[in-house]
PLY file of the C-alpha trace (Angstrom):
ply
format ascii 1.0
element vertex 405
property float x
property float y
property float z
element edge 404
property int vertex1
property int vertex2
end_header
8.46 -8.85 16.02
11.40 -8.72 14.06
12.12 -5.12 12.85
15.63 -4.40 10.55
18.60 -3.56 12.10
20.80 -1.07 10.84
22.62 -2.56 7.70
26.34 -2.61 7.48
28.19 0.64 5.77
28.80 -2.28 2.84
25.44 -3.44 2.19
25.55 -1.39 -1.51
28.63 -3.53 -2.60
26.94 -6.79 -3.59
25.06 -5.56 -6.61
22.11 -7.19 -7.42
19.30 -8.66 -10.41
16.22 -8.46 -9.07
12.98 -9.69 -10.63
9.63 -7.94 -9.46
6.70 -10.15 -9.50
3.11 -8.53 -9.42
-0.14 -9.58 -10.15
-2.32 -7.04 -8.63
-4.67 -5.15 -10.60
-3.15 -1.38 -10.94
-5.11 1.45 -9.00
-3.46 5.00 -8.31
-1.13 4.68 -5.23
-1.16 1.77 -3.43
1.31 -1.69 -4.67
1.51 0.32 -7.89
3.31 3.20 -6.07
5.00 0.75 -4.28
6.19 -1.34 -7.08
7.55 2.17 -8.75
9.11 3.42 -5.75
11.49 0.22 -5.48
12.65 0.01 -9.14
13.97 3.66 -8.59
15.24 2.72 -5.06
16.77 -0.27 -6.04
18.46 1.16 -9.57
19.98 4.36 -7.39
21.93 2.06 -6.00
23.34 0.31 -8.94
21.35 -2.75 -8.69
19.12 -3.77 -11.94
15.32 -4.39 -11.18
12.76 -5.52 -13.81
9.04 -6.20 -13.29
6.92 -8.86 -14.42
2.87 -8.71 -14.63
-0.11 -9.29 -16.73
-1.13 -6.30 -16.07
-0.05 -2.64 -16.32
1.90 -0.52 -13.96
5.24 0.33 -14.89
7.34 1.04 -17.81
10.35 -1.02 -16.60
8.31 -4.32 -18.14
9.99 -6.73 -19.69
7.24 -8.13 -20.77
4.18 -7.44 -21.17
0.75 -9.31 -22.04
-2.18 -6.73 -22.85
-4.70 -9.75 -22.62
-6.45 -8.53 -19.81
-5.68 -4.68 -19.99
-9.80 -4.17 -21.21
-11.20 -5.50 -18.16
-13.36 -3.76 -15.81
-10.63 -3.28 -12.98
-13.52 -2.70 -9.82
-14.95 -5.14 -7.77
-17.11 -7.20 -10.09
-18.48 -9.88 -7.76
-16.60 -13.48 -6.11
-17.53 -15.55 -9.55
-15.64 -12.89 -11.71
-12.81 -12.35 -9.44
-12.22 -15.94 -9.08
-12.02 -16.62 -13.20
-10.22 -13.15 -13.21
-7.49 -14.42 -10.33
-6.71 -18.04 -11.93
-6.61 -16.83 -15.30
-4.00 -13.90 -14.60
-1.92 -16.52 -12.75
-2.12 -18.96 -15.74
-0.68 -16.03 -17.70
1.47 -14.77 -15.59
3.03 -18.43 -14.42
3.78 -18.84 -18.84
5.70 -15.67 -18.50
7.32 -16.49 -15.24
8.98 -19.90 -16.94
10.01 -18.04 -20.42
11.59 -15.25 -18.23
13.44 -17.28 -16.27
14.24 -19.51 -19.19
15.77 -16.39 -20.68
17.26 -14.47 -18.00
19.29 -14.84 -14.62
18.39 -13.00 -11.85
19.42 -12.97 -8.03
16.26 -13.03 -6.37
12.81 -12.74 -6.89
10.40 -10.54 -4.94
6.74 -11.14 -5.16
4.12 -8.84 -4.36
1.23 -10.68 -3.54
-0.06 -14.00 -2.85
-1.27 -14.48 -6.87
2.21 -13.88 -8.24
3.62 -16.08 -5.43
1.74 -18.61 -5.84
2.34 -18.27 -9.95
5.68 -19.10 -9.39
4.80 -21.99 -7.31
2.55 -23.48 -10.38
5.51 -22.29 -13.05
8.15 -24.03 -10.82
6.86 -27.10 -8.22
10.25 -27.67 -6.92
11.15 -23.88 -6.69
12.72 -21.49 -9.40
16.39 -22.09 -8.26
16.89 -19.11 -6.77
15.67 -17.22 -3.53
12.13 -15.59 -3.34
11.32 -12.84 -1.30
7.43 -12.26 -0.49
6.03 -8.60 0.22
2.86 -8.91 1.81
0.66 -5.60 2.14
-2.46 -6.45 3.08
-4.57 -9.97 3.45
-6.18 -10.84 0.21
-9.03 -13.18 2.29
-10.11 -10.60 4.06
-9.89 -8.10 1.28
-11.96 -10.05 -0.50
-14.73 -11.23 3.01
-14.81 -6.92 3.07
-16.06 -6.89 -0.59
-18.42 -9.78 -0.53
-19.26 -9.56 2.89
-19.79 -13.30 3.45
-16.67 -15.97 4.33
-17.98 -18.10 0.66
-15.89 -20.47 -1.06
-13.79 -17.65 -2.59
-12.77 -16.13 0.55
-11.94 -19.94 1.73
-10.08 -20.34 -1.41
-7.92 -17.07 -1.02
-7.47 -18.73 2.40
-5.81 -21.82 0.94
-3.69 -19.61 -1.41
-2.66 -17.19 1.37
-1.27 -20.49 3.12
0.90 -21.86 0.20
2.57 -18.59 -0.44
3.68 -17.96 2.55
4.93 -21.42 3.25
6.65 -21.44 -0.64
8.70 -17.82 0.50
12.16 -17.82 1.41
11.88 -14.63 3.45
8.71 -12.67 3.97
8.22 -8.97 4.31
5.02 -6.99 5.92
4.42 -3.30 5.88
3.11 -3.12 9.05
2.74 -4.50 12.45
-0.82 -5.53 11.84
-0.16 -8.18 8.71
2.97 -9.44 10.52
0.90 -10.27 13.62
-2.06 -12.26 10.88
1.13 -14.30 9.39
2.07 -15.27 13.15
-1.66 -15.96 14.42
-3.23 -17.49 11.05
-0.77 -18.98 9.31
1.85 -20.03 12.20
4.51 -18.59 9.89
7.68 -18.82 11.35
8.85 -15.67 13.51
12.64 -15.73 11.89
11.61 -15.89 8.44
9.16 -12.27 8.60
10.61 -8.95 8.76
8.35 -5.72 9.30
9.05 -3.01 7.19
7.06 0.46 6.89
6.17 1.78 3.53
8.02 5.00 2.30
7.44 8.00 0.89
9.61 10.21 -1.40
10.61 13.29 0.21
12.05 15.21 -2.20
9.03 14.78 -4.70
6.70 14.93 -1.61
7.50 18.01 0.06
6.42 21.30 1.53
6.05 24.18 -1.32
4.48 27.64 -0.47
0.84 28.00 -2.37
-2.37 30.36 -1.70
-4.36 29.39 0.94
-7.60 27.95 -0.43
-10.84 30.28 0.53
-12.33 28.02 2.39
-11.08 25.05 4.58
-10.26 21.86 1.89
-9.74 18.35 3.71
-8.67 15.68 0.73
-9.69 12.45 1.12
-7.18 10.44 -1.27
-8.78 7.05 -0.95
-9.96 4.19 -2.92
-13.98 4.36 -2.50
-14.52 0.09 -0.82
-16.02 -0.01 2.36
-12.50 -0.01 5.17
-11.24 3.19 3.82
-14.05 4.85 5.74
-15.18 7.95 2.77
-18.45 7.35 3.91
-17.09 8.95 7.68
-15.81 12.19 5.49
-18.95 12.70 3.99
-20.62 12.51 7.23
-18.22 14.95 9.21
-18.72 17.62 6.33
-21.98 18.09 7.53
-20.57 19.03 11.36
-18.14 21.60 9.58
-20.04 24.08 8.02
-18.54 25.72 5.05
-15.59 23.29 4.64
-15.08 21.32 1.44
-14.21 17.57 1.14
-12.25 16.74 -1.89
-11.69 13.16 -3.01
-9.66 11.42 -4.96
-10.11 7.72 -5.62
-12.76 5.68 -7.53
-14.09 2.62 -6.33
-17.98 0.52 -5.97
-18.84 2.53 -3.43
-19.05 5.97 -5.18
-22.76 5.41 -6.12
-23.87 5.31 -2.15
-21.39 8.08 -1.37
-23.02 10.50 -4.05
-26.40 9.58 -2.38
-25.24 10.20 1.05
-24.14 13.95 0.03
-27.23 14.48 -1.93
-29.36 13.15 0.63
-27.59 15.70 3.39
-27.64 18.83 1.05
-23.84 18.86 1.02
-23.26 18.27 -3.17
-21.69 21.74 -3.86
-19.07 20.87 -0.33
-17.82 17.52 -1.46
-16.05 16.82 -4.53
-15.37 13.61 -6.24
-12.04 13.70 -8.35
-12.41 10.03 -9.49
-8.68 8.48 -9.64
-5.61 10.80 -9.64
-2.43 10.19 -11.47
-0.07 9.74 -8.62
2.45 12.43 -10.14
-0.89 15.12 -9.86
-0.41 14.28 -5.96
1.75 16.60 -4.43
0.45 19.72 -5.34
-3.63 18.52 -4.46
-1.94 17.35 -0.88
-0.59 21.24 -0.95
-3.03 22.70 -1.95
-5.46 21.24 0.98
-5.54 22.63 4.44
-5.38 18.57 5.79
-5.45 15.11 4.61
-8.09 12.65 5.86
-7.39 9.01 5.98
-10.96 7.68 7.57
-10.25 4.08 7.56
-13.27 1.68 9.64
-12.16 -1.99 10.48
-14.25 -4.25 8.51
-14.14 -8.13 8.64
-11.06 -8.20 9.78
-9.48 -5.66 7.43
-7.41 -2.47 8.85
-5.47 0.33 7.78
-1.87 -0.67 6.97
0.89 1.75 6.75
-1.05 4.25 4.79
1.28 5.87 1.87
-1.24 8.51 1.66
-0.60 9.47 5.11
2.60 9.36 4.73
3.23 11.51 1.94
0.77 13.94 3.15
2.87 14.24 6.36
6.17 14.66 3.94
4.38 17.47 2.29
4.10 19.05 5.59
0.55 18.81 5.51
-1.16 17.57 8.89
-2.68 14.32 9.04
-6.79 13.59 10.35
-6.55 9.73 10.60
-8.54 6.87 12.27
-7.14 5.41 15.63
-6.22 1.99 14.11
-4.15 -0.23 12.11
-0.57 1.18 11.19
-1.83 4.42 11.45
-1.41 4.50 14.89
2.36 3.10 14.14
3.44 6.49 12.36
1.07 8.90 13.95
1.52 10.40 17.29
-2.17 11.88 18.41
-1.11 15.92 18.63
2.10 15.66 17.96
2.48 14.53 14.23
-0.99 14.46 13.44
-4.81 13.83 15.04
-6.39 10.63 15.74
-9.58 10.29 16.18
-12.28 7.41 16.90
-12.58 4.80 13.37
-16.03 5.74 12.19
-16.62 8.61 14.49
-18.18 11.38 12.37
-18.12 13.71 14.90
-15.16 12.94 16.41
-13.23 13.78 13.11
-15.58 17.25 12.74
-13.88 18.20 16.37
-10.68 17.70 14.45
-11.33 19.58 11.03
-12.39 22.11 13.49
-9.29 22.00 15.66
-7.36 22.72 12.53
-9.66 24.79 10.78
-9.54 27.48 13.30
-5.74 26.96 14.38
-3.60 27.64 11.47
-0.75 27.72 13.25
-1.12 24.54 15.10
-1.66 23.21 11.87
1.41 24.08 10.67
3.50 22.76 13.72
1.50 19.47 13.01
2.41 19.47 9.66
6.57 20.25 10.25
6.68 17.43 12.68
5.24 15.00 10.64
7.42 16.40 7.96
10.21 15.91 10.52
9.47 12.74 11.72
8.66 11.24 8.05
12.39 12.61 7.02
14.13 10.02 10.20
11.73 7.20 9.72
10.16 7.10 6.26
13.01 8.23 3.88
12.92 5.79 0.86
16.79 5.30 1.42
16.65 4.48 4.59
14.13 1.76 3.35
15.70 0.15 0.34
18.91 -0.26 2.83
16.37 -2.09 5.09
14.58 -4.14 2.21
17.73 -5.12 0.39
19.37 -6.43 3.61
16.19 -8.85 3.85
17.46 -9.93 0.02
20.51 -10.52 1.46
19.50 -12.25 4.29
17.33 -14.77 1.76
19.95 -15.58 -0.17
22.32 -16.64 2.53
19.19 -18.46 3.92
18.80 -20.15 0.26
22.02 -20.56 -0.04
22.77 -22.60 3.52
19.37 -24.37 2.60
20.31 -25.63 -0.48
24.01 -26.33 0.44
25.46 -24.00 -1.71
28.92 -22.68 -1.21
29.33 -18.84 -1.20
0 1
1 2
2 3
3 4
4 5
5 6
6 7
7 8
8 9
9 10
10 11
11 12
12 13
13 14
14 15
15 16
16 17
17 18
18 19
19 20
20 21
21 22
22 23
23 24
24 25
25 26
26 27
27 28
28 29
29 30
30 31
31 32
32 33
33 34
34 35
35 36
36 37
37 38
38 39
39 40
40 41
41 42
42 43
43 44
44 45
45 46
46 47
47 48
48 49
49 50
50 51
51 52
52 53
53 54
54 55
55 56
56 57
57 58
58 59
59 60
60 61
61 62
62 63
63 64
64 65
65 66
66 67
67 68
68 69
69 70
70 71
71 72
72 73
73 74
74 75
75 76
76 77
77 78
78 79
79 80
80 81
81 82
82 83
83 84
84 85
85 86
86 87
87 88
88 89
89 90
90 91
91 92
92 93
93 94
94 95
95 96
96 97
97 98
98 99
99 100
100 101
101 102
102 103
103 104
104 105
105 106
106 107
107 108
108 109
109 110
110 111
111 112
112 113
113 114
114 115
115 116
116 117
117 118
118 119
119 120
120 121
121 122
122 123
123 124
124 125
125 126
126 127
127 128
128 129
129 130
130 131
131 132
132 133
133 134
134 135
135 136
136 137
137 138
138 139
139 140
140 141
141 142
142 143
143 144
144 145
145 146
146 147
147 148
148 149
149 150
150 151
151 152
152 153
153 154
154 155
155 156
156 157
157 158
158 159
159 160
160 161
161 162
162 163
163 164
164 165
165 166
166 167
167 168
168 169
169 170
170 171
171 172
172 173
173 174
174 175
175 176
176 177
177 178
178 179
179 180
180 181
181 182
182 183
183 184
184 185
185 186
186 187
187 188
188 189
189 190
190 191
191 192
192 193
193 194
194 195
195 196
196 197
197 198
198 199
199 200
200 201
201 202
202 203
203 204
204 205
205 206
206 207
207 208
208 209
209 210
210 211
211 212
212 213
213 214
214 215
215 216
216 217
217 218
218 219
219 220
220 221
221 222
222 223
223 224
224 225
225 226
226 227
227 228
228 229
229 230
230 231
231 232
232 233
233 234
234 235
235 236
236 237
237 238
238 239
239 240
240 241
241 242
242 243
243 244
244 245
245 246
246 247
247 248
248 249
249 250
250 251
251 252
252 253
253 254
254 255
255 256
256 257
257 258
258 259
259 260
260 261
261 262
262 263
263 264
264 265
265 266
266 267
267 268
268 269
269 270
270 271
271 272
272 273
273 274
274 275
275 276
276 277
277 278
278 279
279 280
280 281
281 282
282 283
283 284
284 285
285 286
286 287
287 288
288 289
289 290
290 291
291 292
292 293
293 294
294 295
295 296
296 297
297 298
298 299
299 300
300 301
301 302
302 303
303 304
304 305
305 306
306 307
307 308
308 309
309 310
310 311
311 312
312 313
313 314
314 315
315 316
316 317
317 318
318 319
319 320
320 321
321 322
322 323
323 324
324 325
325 326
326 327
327 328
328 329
329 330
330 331
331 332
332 333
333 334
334 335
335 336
336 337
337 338
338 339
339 340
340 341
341 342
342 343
343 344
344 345
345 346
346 347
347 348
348 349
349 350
350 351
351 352
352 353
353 354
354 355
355 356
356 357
357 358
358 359
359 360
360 361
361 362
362 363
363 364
364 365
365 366
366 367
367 368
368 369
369 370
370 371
371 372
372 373
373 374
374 375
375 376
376 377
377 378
378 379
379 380
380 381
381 382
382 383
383 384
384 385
385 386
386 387
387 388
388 389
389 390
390 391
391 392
392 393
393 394
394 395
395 396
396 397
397 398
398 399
399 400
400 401
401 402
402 403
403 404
């Protein structure tokens, strides 16, 4: 797999215009944080970045529709979804042309398949000007988890998958795991996809000195669908006596969650935050004695590079995570975290435990990750990386398309 090289000492000198294309719904962390995290990256380096979506999750818009800002955001079925998806890109492909009708930008970087392929209906014979696709996690199989059946709206998302990735200049995958799908599914050309790991902001996730809670507190910070594995929390909280589980996330599986603590006694032990404002992060991740990221493979569907993880292991904070996916890319079993079996109730108990009753091993988990997030996750050691793939597409474009430099 292709992984970025080093960039030159240069690489800041060729300011650029960058237009950031999103149409995924907003939910607390996840493409939204991402999305965030590289307009800041991007503008403290001089370049200009503006983003473009129906939907809400920045205030660096530059333009806006509040059409579909009323709708239910959760899983609402594949019907629903479907209408939901086209109509969004029918929006979002208007705004695309007057933007670009408007405006001159460098490059384009899309976030997901739906924006991608918005371009591609806004512009048949391309928008002029390179396009960079982010891909950070397979919307078929997303969507085959939800429904739990391969219907003609998984083999639709299929179809759309396939035209993005063929309509992308350059392609870039936040972990190992999507970059291997593109190769395997899609026969996507080796050269044209670069793997790069999310990142987390150290300065704003870091360690800070707070009381210990009174009891052990393990925060789950997930979104509640079926591959980010609550349910396995929930069940290990009844192995750990006395321990709390907090979590933060919302999602169509909070209903059967509640149940599942009811049902085992364990309501007064396990919290449910609903969703967190990702600024309200840092000091819940402190304030918790670990962070649980239970993820369970289902239809297909793993763990990528989990920014929860991540900035739980920049806050110093050690990491219980499932043995799959990219977690296994930035987690080292008893060295910068704990591992333990995807779905394995009991084998995450033995790990509460193990740092429930050993503080201080705890705490040497917690400063390696911290130390190991600092050399391999720093955000500027990841905008270097992403805008040398920018680069690299517009040279490609430009070669392509017989431009001179």
């Amino acid at each position: 797999m292709r992984y970025p090289e080093d960039v030159p000492d240069n690489y800041g000198e060729m300011l650029m215009n960058v237009l950031i294309v999103t149409n995924v719904r907003p939910t607390p962390g996840g493409v939204s944080t991402y999305v965030n995290g590289l307009i800041q990256a991007l503008s403290s380096l001089g370049h200009k970045a503006s983003v473009l979506s129906v939907f809400g999750l920045s205030d660096k818009f530059i333009h806006v529709r509040p059409e579909l800002s009323h709708l239910r955001l959760s899983y609402t079925g594949p019907t629903v979804s479907f209408a939901l998806y086209v109509a969004s890109q029918v929006l979002l492909s208007r705004q695309i042309r007057g933007v670009l009708a408007r405006m001159s930008y460098d490059i384009i970087n899309c976030q997901d398949i739906s924006a991608m392929n918005a371009l591609v209906r806004a512009f048949p014979s391309g928008p002029g000007i390179p396009v960079v696709l982010t891909v950070h996690g397979p919307a078929s199989r997303e969507a085959k988890m939800l429904t739990g059946t391969s219907g003609a709206y998984v083999r639709f998302l299929e179809r759309e998958e396939a035209r993005a990735y063929a309509s992308a200049t350059k392609i870039i995958t936040v972990d190992a795991g999507q970059y291997q799908i593109l190769l395997d599914d899609y026969h996507v050309p080796q050269e044209l996809v670069t793997v790069i790991l999310n990142p987390v902001d150290t300065e704003r996730f870091s360690p800070a000195p707070v009381p210990s809670p009174t009891r052990p507190a393990f925060l789950v910070p997930r979104r509640l669908v079926p591959k980010n594995g609550v349910h396995v929390a929930v069940q290990a909280a009844s192995h750990v006596p006395h321990a709390e589980i907090i979590i933060a996330g919302d999602g169509p599986e909070k209903s059967n969650l509640q149940q599942m603590t009811a049902s085992a006694g364990i309501s007064d032990r396990v919290k449910f935050l609903g969703n967190v404002l990702h600024d309200d992060m840092p000091a819940l991740i402190r304030s918790s004695t670990a962070v649980v990221v239970p993820s369970v493979p289902v239809h297909g569907v793993s763990e990528a590079t989990s920014l929860a993880a991540l900035e739980a292991m920049s806050c110093a904070k050690p990491v219980l995570a499932s043995r799959l996916g990219g977690l296994t890319e930035i987690i080292r079993d008893r060295v910068t975290g704990l591992l333990f079996e995807p779905g394995n109730a009991l084998d995450l108990a033995r790990c509460m435990h193990l740092v429930a009753e050993n503080p201080e091993f705890a705490a040497q988990l917690g400063q390696r990750a911290r130390e190991h997030v600092l050399q391999h996750f720093d955000s500027n050691a990841w905008i270097s990386r992403v805008c040398q793939v920018y680069k690299d597409a517009m040279q490609s474009w430009r070669a392509h398309a017989k431009i001179p430099r």
